[in-house]
C-alpha positions as CSV (number, residue, x, y, z in Angstrom):
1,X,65.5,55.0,19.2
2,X,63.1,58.0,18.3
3,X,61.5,59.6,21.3
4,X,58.0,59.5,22.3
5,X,58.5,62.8,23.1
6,X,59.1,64.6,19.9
7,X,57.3,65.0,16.4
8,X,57.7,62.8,14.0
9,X,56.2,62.2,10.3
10,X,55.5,59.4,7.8
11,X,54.8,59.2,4.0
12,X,53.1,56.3,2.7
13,X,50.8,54.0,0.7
14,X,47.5,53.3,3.2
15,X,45.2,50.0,3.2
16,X,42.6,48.1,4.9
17,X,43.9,44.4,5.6
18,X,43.7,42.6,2.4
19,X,42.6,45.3,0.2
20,X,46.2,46.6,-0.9
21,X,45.2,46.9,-4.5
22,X,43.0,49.5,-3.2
23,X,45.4,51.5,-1.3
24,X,45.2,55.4,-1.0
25,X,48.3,58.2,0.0
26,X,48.6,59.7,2.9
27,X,50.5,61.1,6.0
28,X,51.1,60.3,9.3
29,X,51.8,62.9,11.6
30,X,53.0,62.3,15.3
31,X,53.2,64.5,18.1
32,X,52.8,64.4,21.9
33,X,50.4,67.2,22.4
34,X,48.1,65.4,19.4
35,X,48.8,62.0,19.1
36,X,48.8,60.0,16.0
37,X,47.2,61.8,13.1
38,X,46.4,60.3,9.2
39,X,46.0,63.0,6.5
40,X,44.9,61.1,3.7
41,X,43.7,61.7,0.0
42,X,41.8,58.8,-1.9
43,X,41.0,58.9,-5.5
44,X,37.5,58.9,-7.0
45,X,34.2,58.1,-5.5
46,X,35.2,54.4,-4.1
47,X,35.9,54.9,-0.5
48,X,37.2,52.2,2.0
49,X,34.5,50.8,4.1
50,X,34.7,51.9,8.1
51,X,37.8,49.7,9.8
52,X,39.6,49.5,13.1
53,X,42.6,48.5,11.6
54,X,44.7,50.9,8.8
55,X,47.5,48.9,7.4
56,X,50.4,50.6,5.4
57,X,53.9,51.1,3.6
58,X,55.9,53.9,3.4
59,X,58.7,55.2,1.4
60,X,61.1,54.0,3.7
61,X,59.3,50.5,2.7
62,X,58.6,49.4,6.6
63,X,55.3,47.8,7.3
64,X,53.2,49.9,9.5
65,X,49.7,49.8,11.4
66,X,47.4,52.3,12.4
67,X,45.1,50.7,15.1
68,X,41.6,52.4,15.9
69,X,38.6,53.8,14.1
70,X,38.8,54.6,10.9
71,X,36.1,56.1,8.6
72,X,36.6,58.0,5.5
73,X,32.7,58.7,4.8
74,X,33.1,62.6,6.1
75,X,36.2,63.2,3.7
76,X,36.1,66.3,1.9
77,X,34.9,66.3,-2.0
78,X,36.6,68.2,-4.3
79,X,36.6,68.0,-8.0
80,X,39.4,69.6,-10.3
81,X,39.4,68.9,-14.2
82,X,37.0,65.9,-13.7
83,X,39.6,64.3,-11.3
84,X,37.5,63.3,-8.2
85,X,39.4,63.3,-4.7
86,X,38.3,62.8,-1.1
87,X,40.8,64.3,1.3
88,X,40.8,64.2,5.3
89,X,42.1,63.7,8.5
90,X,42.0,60.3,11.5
91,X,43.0,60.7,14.2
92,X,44.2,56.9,15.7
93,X,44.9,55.6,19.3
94,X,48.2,53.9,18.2
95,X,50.7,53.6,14.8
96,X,52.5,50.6,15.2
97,X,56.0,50.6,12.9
98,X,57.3,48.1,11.9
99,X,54.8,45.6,11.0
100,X,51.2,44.8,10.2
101,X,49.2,44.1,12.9
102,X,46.0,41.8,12.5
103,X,42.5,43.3,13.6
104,X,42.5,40.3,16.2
105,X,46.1,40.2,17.4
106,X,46.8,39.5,20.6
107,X,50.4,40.2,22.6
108,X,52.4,39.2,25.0
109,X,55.7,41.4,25.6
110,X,56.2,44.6,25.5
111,X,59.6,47.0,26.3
112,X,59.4,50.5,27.4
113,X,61.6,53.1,28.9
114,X,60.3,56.2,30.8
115,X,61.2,59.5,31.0
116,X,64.0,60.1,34.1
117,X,64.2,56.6,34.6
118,X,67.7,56.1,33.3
119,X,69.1,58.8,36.0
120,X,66.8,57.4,38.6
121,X,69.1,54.0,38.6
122,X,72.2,55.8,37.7
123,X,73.9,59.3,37.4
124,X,74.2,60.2,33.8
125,X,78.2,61.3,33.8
126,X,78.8,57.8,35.0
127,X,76.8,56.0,32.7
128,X,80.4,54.4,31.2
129,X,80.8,52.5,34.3
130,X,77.2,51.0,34.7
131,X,78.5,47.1,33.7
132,X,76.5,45.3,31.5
133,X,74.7,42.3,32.3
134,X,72.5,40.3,30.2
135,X,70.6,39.0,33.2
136,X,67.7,41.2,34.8
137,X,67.9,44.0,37.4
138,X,64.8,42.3,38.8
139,X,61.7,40.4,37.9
140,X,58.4,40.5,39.6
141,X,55.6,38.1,39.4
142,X,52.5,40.4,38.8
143,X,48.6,39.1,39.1
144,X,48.9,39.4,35.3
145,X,52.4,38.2,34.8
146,X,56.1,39.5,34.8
147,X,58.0,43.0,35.3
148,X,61.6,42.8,34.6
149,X,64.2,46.0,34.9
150,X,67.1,45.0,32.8
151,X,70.0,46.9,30.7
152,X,69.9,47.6,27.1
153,X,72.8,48.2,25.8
154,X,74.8,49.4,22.1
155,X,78.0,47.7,21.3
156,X,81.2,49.0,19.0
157,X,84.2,45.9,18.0
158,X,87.0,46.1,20.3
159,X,90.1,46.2,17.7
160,X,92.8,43.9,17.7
161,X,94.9,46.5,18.8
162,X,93.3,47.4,22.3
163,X,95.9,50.7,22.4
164,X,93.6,52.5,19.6
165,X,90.6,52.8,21.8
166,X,92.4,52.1,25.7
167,X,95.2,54.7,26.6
168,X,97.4,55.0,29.6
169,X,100.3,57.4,30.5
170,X,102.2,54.5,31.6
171,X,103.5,53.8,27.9
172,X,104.8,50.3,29.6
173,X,101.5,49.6,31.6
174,X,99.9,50.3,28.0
175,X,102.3,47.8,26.4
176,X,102.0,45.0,29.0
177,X,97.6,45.2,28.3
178,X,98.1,45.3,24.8
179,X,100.3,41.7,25.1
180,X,98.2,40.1,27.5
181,X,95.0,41.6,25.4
182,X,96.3,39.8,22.1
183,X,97.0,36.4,24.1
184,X,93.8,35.9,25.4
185,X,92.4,37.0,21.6
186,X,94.0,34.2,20.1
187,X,93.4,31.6,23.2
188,X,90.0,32.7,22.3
189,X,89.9,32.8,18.6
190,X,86.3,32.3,17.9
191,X,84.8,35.0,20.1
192,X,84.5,38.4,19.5
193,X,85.1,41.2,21.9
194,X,82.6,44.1,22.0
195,X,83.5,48.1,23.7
196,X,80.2,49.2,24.8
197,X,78.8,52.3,23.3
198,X,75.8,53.3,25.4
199,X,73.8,51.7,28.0
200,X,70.1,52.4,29.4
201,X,67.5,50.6,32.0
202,X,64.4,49.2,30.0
203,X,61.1,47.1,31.6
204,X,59.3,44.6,30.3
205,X,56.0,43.3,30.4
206,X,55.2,39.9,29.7
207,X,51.8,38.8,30.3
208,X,50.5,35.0,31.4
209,X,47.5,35.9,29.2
210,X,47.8,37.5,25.6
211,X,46.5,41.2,26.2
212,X,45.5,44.0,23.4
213,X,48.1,46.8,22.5
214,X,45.5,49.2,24.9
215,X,45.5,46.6,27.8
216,X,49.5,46.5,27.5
217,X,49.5,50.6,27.3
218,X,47.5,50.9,30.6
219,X,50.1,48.7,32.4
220,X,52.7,51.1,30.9
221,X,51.0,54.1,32.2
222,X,50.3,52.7,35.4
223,X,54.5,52.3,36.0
224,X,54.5,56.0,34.6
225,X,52.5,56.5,37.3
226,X,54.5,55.4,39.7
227,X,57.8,57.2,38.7
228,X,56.0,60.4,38.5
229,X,55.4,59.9,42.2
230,X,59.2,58.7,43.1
231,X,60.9,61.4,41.2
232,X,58.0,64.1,41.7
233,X,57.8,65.2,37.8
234,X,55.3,64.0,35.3
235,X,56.7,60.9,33.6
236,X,55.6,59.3,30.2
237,X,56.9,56.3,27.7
238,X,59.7,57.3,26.1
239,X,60.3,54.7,23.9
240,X,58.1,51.5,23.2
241,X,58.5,48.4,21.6
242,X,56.4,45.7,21.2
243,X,56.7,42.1,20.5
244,X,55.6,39.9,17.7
245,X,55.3,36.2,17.4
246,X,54.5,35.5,14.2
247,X,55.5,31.8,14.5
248,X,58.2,30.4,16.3
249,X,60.3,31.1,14.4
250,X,59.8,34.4,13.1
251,X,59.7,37.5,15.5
252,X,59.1,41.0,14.8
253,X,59.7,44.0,17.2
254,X,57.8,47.1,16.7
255,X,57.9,50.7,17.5
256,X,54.8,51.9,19.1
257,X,53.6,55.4,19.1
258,X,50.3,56.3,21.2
259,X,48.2,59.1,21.4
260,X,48.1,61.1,24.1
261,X,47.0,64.8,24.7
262,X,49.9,66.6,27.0
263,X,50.1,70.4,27.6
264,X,53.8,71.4,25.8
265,X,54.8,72.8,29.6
266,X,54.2,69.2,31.1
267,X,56.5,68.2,27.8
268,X,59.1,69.9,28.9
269,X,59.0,69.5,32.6
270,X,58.8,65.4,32.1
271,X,61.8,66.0,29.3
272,X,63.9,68.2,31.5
273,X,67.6,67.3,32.6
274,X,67.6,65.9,36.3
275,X,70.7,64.7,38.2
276,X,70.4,61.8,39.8
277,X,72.3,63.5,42.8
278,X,69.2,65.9,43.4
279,X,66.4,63.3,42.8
280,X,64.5,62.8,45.6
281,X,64.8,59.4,45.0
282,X,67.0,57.2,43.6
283,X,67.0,53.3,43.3
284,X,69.7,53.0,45.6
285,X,67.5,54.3,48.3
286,X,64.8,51.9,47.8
287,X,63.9,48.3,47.3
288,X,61.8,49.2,44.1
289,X,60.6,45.6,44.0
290,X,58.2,45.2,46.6
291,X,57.3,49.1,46.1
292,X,56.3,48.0,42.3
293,X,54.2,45.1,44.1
294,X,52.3,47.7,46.6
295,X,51.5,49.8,43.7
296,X,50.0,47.8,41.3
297,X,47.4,46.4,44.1
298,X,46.9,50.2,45.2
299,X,47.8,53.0,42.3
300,X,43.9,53.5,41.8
301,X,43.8,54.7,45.4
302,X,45.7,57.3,44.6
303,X,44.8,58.7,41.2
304,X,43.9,62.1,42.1
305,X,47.4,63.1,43.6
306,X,49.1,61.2,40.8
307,X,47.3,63.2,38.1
308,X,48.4,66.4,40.3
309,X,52.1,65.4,38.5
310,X,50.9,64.1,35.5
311,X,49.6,67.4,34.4
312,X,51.9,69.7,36.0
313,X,52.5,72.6,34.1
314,X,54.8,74.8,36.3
315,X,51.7,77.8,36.2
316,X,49.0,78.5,38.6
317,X,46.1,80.8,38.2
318,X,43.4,81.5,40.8
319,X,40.9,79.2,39.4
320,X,43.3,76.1,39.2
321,X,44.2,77.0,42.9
322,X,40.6,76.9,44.6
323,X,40.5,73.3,42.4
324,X,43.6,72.1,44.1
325,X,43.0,73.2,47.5
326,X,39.4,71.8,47.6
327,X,40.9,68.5,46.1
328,X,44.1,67.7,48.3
329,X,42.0,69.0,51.7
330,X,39.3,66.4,50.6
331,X,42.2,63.8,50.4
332,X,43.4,65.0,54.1
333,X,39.7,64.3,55.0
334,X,40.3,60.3,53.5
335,X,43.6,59.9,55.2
336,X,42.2,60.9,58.6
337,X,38.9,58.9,58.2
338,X,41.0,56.1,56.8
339,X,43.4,56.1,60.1
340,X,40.1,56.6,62.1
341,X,40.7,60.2,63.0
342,X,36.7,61.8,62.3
343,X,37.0,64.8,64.7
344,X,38.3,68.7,64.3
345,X,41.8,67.7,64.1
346,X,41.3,66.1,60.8
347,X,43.1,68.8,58.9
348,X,45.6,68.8,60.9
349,X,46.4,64.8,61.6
350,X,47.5,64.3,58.2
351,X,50.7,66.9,58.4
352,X,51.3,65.0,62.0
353,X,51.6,61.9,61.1
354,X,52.7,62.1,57.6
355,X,54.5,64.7,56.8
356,X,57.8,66.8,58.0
357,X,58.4,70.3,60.2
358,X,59.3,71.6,57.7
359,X,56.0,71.9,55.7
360,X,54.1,72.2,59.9
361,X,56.2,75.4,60.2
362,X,55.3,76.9,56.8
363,X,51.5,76.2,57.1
364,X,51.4,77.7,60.2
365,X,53.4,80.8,58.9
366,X,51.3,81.4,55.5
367,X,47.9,81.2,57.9
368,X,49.5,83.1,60.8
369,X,49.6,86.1,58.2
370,X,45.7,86.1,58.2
371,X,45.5,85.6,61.8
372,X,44.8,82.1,62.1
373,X,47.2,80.1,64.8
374,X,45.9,76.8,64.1
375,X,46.4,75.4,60.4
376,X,44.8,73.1,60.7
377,X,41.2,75.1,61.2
378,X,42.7,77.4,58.6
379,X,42.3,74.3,55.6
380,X,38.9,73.7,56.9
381,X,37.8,77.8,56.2
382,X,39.5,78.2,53.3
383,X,37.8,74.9,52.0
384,X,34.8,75.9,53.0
385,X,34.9,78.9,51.8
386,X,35.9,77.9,48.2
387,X,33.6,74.8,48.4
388,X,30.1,76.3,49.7
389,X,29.0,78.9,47.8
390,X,27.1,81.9,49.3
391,X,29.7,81.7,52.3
392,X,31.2,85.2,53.2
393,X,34.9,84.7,52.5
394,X,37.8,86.0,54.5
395,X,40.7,83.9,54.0
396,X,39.8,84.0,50.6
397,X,39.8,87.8,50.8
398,X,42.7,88.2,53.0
399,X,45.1,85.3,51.5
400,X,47.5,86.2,48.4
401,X,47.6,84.4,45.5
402,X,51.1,83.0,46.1
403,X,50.1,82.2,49.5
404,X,47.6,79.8,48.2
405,X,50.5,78.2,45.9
406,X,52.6,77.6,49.2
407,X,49.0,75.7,50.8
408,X,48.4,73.9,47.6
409,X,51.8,72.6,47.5
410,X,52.2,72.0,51.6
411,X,49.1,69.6,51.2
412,X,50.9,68.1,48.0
413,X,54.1,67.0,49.7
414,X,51.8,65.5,52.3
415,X,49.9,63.4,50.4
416,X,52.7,61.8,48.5
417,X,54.5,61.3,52.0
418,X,51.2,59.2,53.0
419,X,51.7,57.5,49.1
420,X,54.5,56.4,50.1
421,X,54.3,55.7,53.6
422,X,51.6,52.7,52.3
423,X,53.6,51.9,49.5
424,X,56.4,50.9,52.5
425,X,58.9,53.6,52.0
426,X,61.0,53.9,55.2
427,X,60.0,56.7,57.4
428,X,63.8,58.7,56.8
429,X,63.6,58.5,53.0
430,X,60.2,60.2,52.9
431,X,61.2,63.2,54.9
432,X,64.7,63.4,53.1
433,X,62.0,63.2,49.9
434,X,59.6,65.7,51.3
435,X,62.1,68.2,52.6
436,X,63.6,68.3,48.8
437,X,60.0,69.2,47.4
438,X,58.8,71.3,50.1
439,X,58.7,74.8,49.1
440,X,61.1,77.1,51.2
């Protein structure tokens, strides 16, 4: 399947629901630094009223939907030989491919993969001997329905003669398999034996309530979300695919592309080859069930350190710096309030009781440079000082750039340790989590 991750482009015939016979050309462009784009051209004077909903065909002759606002009244006018045409371009929250969605329609599953989630449950080189099962990883009941982890896999025939596609050394070994192989074929007649191709881990959403494409999206992002923070790298839909019941017996599965606006670096930090064997976490560490259940009562708690990945780019600059460091030591400020720690130490309590020695001993080594013993103090002035203005600065003064890159991302590691400290990560797997993250 096409990934959300790449650009894409589609040539068709364009239409509001049930006004094909006035249908106009035009383009859709997709790409995940600027979404879902329509570059249309309509004959004459006659344009479409305003819609929400853009149906179409293209010249591959799938169906196809373009869902959000749509209004040609601000097309360019030109005139050539007395031909009239009225050119422009929509931008659209979703195109749907696939089929026509209804102005109205409502859903109820949806399938989606993420990026880094298929090396998260297993290490890519031995993807061959992941088994396939066509019962779920796991399912979790949700305030607004079901998640379920499962496999999705692509299958090949197994030949009749298992030696084309099985070998062996042992010529007699390969002789006694291909026997018993072509007994149990004909025992078996009527079935057909499939060699797996490919396999990869997909969730699905199904809702107790029928929920809006955007509605069914949020959920999605929100288990982005969460895999940003347990593989520390920004994590988006790769694929999705949504569901739909026409009647019952009729359904239609549809590719969904959504617009988003991502910087190309966070692109290719999200897309970026990771081995499962230098993850931070892995599935095997975890029971990823009840962690899914923490976060969906308590990802809003923690948007501000989640968007921290989200938007990574890999590059700092002075002014995205002072923005950091303000932001996280405001966070150390809610963690200490919130475990009812209000006095001086409350820059320092945070690192104590959530995070490692390893990121204690290179605080206390970037501020010792400047003269400052306790690090904890140290966040406080250099907060202040970026915070308050009018304040006479000396850490700022006195502290490189790439010193402030080693705070921002000491107070970083933190934080998530505290994420997933209340999200009920054992105590061992955060430190083995923070000590891969922590800067050296």
């Amino acid at each position: 399947m096409e990934s959300l991750l790449v650009e894409n482009e589609w040539i068709g015939e364009f239409f509001l629901p049930d006004q094909f016979e006035n249908r106009f050309f035009g383009r859709v462009s997709f790409s995940p630094e600027d979404g879902v784009k329509l570059s249309f051209c309509i004959l004459g004077n006659d344009l479409p009223p305003s819609s929400d909903i853009l149906h179409g065909v293209l010249t591959t002759g799938e169906k196809c939907t373009l869902v959000g606002p749509f209004s040609p009244t601000y097309a360019g006018y030109a005139v050539n030989n007395g031909l009239i045409t009225r050119s422009g371009t929509n931008v659209f929250f979703f195109f749907v491919l696939g089929e026509f969605v209804d102005k109205d329609e409502m859903f109820k599953e949806i399938t989606f993969s993420v990026t880094g989630m298929q090396e998260f449950f297993f290490p890519r080189g031995f993807k061959d001997l992941v088994k396939y099962s066509n019962k779920p990883l796991f399912r979790l009941k949700t305030a607004y329905g079901e998640i379920e982890v499962g496999n999705n896999a692509k299958f090949g025939i197994l030949g009749k003669d298992i030696t084309s596609q099985i070998y062996n050394r042992n010529e007699d070994a390969l002789l006694e398999l291909k026997k018993a192989f072509e007994e149990i074929d004909q025992r078996y007649s009527n079935s057909f034996f499939l060699l797996k191709k490919d396999i990869a881990y997909m969730i699905t959403l199904r809702t107790s309530t029928e929920s809006t494409i955007q509605e069914l999206y949020k959920r999605i992002e929100e288990i982005s979300n969460l895999f940003a923070i347990l593989t520390y790298s920004p994590v988006f839909p790769e694929t999705i695919e949504i569901k739909h019941f026409k009647n019952s017996e009729h359904i239609v599965m549809s590719k969904v592309y959504p617009t988003r606006i991502l910087e190309e670096k966070t692109i290719k930090l999200s897309k970026r080859e990771r081995s499962h064997f230098h993850m931070p976490i892995t599935a095997s560490k975890i029971d990823l069930v009840p962690i899914v259940e923490s976060w969906l009562s308590l990802s809003k708690r923690f948007s501000t350190i989640v968007t921290s990945l989200q938007h990574e780019t890999g590059l700092r600059n002075e002014h995205s710096l002072y923005g950091e460091i303000v932001l996280y030591a405001t966070h150390f400020e809610y963690i200490s309030l919130s475990d009812g720690v209000t006095n001086h130490e409350k820059y320092k309590y945070p690192v104590n009781k959530y995070g490692t020695v390893q990121i204690e001993n290179g605080l206390s080594k970037v501020f010792q440079t400047v003269g400052e013993d306790n690090f904890g103090k140290g966040i406080s002035i250099l907060r202040n000082e970026i915070a308050h203005i009018g304040r006479p600065p000396r850490l700022l003064l006195e502290l490189s750039l790439s010193d402030m890159c080693y705070i921002s991302q000491f107070l970083q590691v933190t934080i998530l340790g505290y994420v997933l400290y209340t999200l009920g990560v054992n105590k061992e797997i955060i430190h083995e989590y923070q000590n891969r993250i922590t800067p050296k």
